[in-house]
Residue frames as qw, qx, qy, qz and C-alpha x, y, z in Angstrom:
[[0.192, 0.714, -0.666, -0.102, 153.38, 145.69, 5.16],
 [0.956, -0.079, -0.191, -0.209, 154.08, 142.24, 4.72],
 [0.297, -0.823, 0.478, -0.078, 156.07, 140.63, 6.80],
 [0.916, 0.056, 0.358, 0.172, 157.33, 137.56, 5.12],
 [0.183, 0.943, -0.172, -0.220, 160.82, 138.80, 3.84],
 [0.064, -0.566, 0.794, 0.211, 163.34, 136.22, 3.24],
 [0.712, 0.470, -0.305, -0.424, 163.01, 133.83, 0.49],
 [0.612, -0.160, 0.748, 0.201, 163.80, 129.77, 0.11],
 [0.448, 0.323, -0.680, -0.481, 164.69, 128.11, -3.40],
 [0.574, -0.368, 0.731, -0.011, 163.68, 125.16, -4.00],
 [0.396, 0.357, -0.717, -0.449, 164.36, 123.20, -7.12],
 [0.662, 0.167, 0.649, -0.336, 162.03, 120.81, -8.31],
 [0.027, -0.033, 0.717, 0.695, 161.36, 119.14, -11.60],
 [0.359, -0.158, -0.265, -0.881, 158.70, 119.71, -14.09],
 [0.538, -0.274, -0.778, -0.174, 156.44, 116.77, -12.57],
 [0.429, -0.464, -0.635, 0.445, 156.73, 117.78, -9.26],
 [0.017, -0.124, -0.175, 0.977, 156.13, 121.49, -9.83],
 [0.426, -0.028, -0.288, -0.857, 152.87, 120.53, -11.27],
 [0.590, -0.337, -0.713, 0.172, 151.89, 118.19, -8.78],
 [0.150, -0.267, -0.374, 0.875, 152.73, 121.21, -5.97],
 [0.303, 0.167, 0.028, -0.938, 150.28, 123.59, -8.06],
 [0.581, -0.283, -0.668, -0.370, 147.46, 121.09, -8.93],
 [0.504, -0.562, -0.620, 0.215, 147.23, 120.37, -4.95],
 [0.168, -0.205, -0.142, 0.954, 147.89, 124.03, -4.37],
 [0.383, -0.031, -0.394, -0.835, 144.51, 124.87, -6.66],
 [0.592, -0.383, -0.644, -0.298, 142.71, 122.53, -4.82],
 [0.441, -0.313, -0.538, 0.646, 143.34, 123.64, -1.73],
 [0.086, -0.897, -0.433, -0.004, 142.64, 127.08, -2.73],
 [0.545, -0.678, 0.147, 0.471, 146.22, 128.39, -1.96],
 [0.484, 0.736, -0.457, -0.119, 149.20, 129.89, -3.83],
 [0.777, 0.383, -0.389, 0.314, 152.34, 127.89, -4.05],
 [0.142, 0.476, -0.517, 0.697, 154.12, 129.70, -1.89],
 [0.575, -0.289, 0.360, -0.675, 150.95, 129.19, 1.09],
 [0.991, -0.093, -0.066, -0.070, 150.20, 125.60, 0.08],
 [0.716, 0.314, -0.542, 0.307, 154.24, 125.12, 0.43],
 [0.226, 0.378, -0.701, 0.562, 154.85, 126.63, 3.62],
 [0.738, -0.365, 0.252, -0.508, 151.71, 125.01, 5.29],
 [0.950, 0.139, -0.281, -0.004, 152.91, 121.56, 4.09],
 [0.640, 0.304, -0.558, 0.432, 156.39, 122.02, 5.49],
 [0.257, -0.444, 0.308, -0.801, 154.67, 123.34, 8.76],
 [0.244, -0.223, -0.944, -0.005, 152.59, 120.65, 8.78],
 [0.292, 0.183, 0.243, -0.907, 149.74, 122.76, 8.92],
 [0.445, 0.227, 0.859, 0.110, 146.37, 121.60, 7.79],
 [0.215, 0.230, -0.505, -0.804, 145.16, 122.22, 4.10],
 [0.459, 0.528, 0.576, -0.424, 141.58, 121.75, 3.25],
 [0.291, 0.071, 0.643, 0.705, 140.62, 121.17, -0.03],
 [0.429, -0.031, -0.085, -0.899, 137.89, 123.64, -1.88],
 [0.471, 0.241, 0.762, -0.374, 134.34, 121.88, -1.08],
 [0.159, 0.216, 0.885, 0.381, 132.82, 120.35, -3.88],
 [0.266, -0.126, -0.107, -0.950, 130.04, 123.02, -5.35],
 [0.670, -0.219, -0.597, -0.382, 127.23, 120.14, -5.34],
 [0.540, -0.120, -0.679, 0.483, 128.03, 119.33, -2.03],
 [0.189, 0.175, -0.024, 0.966, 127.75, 122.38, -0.99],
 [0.511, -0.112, -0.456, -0.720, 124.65, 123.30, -2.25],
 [0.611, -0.456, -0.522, -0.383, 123.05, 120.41, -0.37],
 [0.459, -0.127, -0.554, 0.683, 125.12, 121.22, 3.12],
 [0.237, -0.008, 0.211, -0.948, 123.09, 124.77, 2.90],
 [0.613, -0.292, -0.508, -0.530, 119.89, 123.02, 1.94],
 [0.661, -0.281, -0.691, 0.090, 120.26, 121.00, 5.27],
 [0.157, -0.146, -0.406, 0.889, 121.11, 124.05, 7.52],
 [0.244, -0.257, -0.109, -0.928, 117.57, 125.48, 6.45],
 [0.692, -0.294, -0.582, -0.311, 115.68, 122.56, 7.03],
 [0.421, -0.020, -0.638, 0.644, 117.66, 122.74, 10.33],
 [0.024, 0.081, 0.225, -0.971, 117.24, 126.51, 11.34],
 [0.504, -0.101, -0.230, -0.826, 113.43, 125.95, 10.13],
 [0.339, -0.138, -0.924, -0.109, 112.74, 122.42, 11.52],
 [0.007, -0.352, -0.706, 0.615, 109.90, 123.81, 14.31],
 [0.231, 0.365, -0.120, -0.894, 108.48, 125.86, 11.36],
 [0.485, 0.207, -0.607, -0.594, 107.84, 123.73, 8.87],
 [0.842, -0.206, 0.233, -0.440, 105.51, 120.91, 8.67],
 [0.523, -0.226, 0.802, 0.180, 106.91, 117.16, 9.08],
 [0.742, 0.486, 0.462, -0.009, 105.45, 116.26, 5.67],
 [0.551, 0.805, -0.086, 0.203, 107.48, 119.02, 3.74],
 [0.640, -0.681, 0.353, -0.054, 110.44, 118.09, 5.77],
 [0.748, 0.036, 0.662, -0.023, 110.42, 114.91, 4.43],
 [0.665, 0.705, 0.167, 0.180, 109.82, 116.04, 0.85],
 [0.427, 0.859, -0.281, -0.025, 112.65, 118.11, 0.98],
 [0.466, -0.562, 0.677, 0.089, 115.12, 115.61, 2.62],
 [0.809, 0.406, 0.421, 0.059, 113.87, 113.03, -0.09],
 [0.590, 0.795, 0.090, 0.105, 115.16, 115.58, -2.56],
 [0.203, -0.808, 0.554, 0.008, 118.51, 116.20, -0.78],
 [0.569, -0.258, 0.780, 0.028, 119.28, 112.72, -0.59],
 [0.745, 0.557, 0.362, -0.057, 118.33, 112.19, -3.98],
 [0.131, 0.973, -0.130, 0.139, 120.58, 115.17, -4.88],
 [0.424, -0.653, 0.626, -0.042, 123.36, 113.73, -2.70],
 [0.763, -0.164, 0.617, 0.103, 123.22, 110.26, -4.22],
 [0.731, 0.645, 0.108, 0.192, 123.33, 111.33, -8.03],
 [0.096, -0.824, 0.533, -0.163, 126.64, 113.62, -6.79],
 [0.463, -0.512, 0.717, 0.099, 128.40, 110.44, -5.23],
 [0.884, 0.125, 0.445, 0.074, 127.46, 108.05, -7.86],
 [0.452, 0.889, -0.062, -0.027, 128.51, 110.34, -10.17],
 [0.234, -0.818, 0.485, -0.202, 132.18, 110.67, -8.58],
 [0.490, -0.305, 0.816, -0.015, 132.67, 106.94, -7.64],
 [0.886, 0.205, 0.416, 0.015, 131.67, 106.02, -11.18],
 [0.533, 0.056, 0.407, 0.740, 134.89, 107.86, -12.82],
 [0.584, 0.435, 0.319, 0.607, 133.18, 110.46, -13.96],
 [0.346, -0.843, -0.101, 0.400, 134.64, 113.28, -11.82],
 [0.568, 0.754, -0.037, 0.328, 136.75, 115.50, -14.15],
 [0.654, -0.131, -0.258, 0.699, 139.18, 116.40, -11.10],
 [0.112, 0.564, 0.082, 0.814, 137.97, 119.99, -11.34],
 [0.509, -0.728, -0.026, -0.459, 136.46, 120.14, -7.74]]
């Protein structure tokens, strides 16, 4: 049963209700959860960036395997993270992020 039963208005115009749900969708949240962490002052994490991602698990293997593998294919695959990592930020810090992550 849920136990959130009593209800606030608030009135907002059209700009600022779609400003609330754009940083609600990046967070990951509804409205209602991205509003009452904000007025909690709770922290809100935005969704991680897929690409990012992607090379955060690539570095936990190389971790969880680093006594396994040899130092030469180490190397090759950090080369290719960081390769991976640097076409992601340039990408981003030259404008063309679309805002979707």
């Amino acid at each position: 049963m849920r136990n959130r039963t009593t209800g606030i208005n608030v009135r907002v115009n059209e700009n600022e209700k779609k400003k609330l749900q754009k940083n609600a969708k990046k967070s990951g949240l509804s409205l209602s959860a991205y509003l009452r962490k904000t007025g909690l002052k709770q922290e809100i994490y935005p969704i991680p960036n897929k690409d990012f991602y992607k090379i955060y698990l690539d570095i936990c293997k190389i971790k969880d395997n680093i006594y396994k593998v040899e130092l030469e294919k180490i190397e090759q695959c950090l080369a290719i993270i960081e390769k991976n990592f640097l076409e992601i930020y340039n990408s981003k810090s030259n404008g063309d992020d679309n805002g979707d992550d």
